[in-house]
TORRORO-956136 format. One record per residue: residue number from 1; residue in three letters; x, y, z of N, C-alpha, C in turn. Coordinates in nm, 3 decimals, padded with zeros to 5 digits. Example, Ala and Ser with C-alpha at 12.3 -4.5 7.8 and 13.67 -1.06 7.14 Angstrom:
2
+-----+---------+---------+---------+---------+---------+---------+---------+---------+---------+---------+
! num ! residuo !    n_xx !    n_yy !    n_zz !   ca_xx !   ca_yy !   ca_zz !    c_xx !    c_yy !    c_zz !
+-----+---------+---------+---------+---------+---------+---------+---------+---------+---------+---------+
!   1 !     ALA !  01.319 ! -00.569 !  00.780 !  01.230 ! -00.450 !  00.780 !  01.320 ! -00.330 !  00.780 !
!   2 !     SER !  01.285 ! -00.225 !  00.708 !  01.367 ! -00.106 !  00.714 !  01.290 !  00.003 !  00.787 !
+-----+---------+---------+---------+---------+---------+---------+---------+---------+---------+---------+
END
This chain:
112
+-----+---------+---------+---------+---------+---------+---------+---------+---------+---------+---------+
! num ! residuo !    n_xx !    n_yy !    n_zz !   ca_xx !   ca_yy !   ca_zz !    c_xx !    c_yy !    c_zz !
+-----+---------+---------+---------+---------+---------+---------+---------+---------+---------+---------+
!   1 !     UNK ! -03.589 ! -11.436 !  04.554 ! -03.477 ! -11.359 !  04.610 ! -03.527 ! -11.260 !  04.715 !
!   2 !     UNK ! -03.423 ! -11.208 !  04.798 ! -03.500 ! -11.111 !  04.878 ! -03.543 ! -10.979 !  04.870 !
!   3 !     UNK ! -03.473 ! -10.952 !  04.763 ! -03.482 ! -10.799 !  04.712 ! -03.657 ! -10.782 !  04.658 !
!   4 !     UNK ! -03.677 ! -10.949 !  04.601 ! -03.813 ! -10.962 !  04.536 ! -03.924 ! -10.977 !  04.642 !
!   5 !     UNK ! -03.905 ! -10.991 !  04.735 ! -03.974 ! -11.028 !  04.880 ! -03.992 ! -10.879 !  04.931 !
!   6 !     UNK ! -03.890 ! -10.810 !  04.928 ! -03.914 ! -10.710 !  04.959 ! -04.016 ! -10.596 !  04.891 !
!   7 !     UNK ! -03.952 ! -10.586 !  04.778 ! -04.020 ! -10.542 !  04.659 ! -04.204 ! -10.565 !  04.644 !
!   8 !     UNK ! -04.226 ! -10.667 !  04.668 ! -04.350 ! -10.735 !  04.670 ! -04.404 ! -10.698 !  04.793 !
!   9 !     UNK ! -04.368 ! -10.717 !  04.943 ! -04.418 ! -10.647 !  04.988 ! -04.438 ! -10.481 !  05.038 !
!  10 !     UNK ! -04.368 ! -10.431 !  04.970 ! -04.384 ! -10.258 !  04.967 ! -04.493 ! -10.226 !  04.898 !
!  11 !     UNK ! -04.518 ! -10.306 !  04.777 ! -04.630 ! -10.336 !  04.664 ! -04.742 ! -10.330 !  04.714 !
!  12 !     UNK ! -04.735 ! -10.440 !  04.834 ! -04.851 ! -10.483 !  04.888 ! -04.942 ! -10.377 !  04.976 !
!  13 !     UNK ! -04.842 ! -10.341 !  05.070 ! -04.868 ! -10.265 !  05.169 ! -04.910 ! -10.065 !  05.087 !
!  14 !     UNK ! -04.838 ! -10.002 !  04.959 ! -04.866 ! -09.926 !  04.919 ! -05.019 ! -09.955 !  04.873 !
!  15 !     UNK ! -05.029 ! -10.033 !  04.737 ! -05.161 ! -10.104 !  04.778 ! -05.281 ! -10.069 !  04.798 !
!  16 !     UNK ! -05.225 ! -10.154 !  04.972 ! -05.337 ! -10.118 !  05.082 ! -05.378 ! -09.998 !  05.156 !
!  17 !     UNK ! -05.233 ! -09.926 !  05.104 ! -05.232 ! -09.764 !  05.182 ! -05.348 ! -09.709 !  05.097 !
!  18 !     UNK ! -05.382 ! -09.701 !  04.976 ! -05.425 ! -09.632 !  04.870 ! -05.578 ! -09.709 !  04.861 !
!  19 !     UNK ! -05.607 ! -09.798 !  04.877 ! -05.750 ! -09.828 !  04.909 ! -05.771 ! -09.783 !  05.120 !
!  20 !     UNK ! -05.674 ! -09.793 !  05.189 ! -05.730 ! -09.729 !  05.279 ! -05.783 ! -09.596 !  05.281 !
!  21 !     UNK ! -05.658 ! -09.524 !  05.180 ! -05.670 ! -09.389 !  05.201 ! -05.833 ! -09.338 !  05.093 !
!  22 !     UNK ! -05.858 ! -09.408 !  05.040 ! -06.046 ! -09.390 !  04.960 ! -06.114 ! -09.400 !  05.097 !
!  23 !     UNK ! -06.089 ! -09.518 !  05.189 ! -06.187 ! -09.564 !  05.278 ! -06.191 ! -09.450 !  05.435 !
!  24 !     UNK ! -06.122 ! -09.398 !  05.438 ! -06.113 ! -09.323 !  05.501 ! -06.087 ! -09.188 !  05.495 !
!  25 !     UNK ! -06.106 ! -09.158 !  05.376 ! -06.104 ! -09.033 !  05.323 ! -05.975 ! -08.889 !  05.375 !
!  26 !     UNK ! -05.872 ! -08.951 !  05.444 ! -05.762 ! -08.897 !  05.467 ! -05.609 ! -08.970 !  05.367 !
!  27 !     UNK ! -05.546 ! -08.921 !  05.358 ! -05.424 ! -08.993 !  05.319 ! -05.366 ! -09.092 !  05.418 !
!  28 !     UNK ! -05.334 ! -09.239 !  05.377 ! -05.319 ! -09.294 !  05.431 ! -05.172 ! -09.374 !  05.412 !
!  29 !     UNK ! -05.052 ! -09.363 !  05.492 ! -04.942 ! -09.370 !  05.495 ! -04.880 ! -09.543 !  05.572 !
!  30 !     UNK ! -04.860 ! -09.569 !  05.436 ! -04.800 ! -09.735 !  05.503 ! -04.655 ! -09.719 !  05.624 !
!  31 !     UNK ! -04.627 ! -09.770 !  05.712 ! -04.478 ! -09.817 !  05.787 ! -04.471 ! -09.956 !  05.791 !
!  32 !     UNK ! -04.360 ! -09.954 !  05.787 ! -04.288 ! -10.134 !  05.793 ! -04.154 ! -10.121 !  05.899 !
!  33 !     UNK ! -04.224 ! -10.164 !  05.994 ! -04.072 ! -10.223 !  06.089 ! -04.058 ! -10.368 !  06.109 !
!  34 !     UNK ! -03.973 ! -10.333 !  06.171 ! -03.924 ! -10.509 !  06.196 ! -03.827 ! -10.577 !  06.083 !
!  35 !     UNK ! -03.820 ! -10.657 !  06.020 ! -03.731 ! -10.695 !  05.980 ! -03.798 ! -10.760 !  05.830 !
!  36 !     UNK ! -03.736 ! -10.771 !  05.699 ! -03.781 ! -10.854 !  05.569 ! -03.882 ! -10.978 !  05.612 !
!  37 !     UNK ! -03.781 ! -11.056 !  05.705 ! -03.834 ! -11.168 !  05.734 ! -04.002 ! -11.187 !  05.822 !
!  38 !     UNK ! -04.025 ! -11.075 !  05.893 ! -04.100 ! -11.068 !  05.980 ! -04.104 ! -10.923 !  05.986 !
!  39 !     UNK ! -04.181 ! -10.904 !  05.883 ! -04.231 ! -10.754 !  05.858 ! -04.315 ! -10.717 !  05.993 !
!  40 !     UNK ! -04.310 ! -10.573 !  06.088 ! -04.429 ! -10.549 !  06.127 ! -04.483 ! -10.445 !  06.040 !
!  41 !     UNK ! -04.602 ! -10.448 !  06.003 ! -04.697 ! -10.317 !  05.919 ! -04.783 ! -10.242 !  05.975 !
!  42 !     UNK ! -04.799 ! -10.175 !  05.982 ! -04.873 ! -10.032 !  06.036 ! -04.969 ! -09.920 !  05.941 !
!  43 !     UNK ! -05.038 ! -09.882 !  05.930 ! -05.139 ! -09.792 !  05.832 ! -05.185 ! -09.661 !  05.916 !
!  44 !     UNK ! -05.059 ! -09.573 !  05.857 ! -05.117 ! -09.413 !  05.989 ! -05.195 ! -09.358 !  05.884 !
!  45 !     UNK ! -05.297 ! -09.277 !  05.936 ! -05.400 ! -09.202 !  05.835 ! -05.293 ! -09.066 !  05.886 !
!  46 !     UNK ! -05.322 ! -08.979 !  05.787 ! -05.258 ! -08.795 !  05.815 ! -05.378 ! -08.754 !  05.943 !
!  47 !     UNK ! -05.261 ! -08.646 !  06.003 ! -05.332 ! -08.597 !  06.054 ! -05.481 ! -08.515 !  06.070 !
!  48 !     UNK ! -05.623 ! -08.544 !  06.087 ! -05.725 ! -08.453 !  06.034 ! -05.683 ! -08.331 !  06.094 !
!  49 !     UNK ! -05.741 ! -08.209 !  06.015 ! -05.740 ! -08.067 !  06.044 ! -05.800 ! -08.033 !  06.171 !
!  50 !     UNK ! -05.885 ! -08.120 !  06.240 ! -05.906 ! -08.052 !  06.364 ! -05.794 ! -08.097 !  06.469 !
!  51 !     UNK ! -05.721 ! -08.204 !  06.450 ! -05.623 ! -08.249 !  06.500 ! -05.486 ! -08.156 !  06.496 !
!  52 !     UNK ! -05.464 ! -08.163 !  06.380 ! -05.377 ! -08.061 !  06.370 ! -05.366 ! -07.885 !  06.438 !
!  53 !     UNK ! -05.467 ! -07.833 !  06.420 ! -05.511 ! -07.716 !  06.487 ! -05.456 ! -07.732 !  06.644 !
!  54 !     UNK ! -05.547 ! -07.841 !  06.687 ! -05.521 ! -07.845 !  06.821 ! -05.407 ! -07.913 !  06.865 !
!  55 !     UNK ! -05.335 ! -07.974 !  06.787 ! -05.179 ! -07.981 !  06.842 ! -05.070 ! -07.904 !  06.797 !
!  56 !     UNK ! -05.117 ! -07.843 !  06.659 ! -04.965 ! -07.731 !  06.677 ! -04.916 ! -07.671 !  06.775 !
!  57 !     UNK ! -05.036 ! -07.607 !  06.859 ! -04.939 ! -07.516 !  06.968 ! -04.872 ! -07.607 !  07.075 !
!  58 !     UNK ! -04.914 ! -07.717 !  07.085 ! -04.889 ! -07.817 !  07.214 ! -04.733 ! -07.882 !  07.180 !
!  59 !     UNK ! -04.742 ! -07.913 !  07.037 ! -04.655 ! -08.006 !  06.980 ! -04.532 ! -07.945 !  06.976 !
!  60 !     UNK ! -04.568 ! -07.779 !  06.931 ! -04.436 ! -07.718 !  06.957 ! -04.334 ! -07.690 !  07.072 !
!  61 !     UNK ! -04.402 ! -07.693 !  07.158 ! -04.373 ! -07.672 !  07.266 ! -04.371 ! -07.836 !  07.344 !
!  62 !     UNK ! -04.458 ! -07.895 !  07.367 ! -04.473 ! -07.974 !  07.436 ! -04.403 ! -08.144 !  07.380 !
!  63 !     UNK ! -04.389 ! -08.168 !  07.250 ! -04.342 ! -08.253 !  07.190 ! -04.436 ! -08.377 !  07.176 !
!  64 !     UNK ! -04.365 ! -08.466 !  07.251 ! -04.378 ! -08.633 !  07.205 ! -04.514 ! -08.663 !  07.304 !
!  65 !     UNK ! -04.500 ! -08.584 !  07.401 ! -04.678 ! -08.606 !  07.477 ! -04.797 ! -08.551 !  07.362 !
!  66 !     UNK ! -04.792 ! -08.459 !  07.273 ! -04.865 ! -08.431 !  07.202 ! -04.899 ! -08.544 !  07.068 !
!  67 !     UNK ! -04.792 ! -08.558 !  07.073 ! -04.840 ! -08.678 !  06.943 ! -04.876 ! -08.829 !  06.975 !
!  68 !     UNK ! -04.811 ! -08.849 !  07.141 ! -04.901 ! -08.998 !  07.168 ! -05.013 ! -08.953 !  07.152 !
!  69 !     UNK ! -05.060 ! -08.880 !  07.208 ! -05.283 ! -08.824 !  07.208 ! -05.266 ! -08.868 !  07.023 !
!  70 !     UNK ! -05.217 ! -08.839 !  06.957 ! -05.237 ! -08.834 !  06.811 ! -05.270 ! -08.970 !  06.787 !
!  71 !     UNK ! -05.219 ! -09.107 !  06.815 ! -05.151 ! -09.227 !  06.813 ! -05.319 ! -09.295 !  06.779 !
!  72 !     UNK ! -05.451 ! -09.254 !  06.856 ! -05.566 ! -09.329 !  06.814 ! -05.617 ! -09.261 !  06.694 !
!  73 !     UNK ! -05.594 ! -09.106 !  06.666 ! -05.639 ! -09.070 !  06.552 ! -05.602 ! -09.141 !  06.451 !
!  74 !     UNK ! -05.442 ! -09.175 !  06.453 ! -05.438 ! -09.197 !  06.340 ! -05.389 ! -09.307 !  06.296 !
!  75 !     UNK ! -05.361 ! -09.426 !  06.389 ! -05.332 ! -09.564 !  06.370 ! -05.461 ! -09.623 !  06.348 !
!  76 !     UNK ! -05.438 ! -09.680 !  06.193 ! -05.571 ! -09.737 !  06.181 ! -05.574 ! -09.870 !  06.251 !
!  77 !     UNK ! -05.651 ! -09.959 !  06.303 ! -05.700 ! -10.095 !  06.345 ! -05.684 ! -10.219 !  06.247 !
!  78 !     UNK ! -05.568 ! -10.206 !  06.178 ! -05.581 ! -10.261 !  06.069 ! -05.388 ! -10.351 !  06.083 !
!  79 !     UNK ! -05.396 ! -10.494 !  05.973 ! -05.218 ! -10.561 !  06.000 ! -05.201 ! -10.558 !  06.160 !
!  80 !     UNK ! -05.072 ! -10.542 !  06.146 ! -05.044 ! -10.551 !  06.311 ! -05.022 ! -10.445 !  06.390 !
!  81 !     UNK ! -05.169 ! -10.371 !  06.373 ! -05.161 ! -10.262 !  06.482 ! -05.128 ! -10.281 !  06.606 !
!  82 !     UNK ! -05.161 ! -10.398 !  06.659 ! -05.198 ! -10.436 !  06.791 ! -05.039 ! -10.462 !  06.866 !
!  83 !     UNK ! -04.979 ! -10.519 !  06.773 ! -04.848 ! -10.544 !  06.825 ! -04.769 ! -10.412 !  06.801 !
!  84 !     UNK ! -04.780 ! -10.329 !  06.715 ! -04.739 ! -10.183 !  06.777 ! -04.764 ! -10.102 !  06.851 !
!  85 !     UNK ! -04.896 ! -10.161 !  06.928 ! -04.923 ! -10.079 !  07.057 ! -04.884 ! -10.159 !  07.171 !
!  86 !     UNK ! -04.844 ! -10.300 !  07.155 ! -04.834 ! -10.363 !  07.259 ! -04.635 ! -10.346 !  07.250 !
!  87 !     UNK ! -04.572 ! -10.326 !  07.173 ! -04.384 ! -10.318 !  07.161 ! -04.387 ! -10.190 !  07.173 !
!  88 !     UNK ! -04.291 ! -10.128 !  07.268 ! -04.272 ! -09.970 !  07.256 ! -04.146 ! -09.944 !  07.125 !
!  89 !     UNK ! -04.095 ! -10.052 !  07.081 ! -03.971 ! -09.983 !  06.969 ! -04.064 ! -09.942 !  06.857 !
!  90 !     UNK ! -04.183 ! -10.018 !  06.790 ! -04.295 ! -10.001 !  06.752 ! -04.345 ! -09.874 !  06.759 !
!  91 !     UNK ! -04.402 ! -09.858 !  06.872 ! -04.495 ! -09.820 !  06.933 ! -04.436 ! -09.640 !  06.919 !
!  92 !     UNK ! -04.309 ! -09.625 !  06.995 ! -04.241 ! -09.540 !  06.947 ! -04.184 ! -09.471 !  06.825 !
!  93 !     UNK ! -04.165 ! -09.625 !  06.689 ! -04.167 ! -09.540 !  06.549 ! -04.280 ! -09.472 !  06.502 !
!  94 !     UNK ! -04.429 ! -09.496 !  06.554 ! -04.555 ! -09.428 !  06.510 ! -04.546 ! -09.327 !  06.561 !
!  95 !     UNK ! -04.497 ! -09.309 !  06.648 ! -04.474 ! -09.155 !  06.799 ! -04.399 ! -09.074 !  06.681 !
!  96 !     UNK ! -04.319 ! -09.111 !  06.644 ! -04.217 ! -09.035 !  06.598 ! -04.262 ! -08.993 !  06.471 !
!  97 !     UNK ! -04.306 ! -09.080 !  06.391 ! -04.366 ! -09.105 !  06.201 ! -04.484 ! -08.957 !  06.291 !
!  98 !     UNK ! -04.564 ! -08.969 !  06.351 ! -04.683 ! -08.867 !  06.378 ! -04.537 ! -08.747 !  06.401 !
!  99 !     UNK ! -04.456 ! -08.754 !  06.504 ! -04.377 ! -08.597 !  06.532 ! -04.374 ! -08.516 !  06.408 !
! 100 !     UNK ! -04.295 ! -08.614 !  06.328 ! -04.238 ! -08.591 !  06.140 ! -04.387 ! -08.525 !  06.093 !
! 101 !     UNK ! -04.511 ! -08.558 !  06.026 ! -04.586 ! -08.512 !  06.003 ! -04.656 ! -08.407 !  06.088 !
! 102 !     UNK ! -04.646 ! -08.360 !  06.231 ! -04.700 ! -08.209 !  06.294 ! -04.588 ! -08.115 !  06.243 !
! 103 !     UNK ! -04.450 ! -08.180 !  06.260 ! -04.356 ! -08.079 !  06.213 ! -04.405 ! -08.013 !  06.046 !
! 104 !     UNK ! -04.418 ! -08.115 !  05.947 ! -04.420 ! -08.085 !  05.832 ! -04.588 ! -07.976 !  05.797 !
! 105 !     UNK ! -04.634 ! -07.973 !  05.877 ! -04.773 ! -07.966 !  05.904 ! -04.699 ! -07.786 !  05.962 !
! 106 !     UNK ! -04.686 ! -07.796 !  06.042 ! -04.604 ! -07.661 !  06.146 ! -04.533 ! -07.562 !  06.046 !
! 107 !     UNK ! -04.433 ! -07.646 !  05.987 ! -04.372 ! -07.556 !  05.857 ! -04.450 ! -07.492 !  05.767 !
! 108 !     UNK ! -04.564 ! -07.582 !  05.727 ! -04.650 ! -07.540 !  05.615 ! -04.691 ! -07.407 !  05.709 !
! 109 !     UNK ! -04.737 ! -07.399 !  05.792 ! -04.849 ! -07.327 !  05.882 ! -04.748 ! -07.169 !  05.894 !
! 110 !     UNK ! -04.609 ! -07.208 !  05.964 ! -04.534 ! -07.145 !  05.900 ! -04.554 ! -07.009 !  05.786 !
! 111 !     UNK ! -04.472 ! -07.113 !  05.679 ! -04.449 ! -07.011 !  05.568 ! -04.517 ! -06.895 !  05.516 !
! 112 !     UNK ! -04.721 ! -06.961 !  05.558 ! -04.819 ! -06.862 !  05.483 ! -04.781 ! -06.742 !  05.533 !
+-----+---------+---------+---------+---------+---------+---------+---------+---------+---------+---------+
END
């Protein structure tokens, strides 16, 4: 069924997030675009702390140019990276998945 297709691969891909995230010693965050049928998958690592530092002030101000620079930190080389750098609808949900995490990153930085 498809619910089980689906199911199975969220499985898969969490997974792989969780042995990436040992192998690379950051947290490592699965995406799935595209469609059930023709999953695209993606593996963003979190932002590292020197990364972060140096884009809060940019990001706030400056936005979506700050987080493409982010886009080699933290797209791992791994599934179909390649075709999310080569599709901008792609290419653009990682833009955005990185915005979401400087913001959440910004807030924290925030509150202290």
């Amino acid at each position: 069924s498809e619910k089980m297709k689906k199911d199975e691969l969220f499985q898969h891909v969490e997974k792989r997030a969780a042995e990436l995230t040992e192998q690379h010693g950051r947290k490592v965050i699965p995406l799935v675009f595209g469609t059930e049928d023709e999953p695209v998958i993606g593996y963003l690592k979190e932002i590292s702390r020197v990364a972060k530092i140096r884009i809060l002030d940019s990001a706030l101000t400056g936005g979506m140019t700050a987080c493409e620079s982010l886009v080699d930190d933290c797209l791992i080389q791994e599934a179909d990276y390649k075709k999310i750098l080569e599709e901008d609808v792609y290419y653009l949900g990682v833009v955005n998945e990185i915005n979401l995490m400087i913001k959440t990153a910004g807030n924290q930085f925030k509150k202290k």
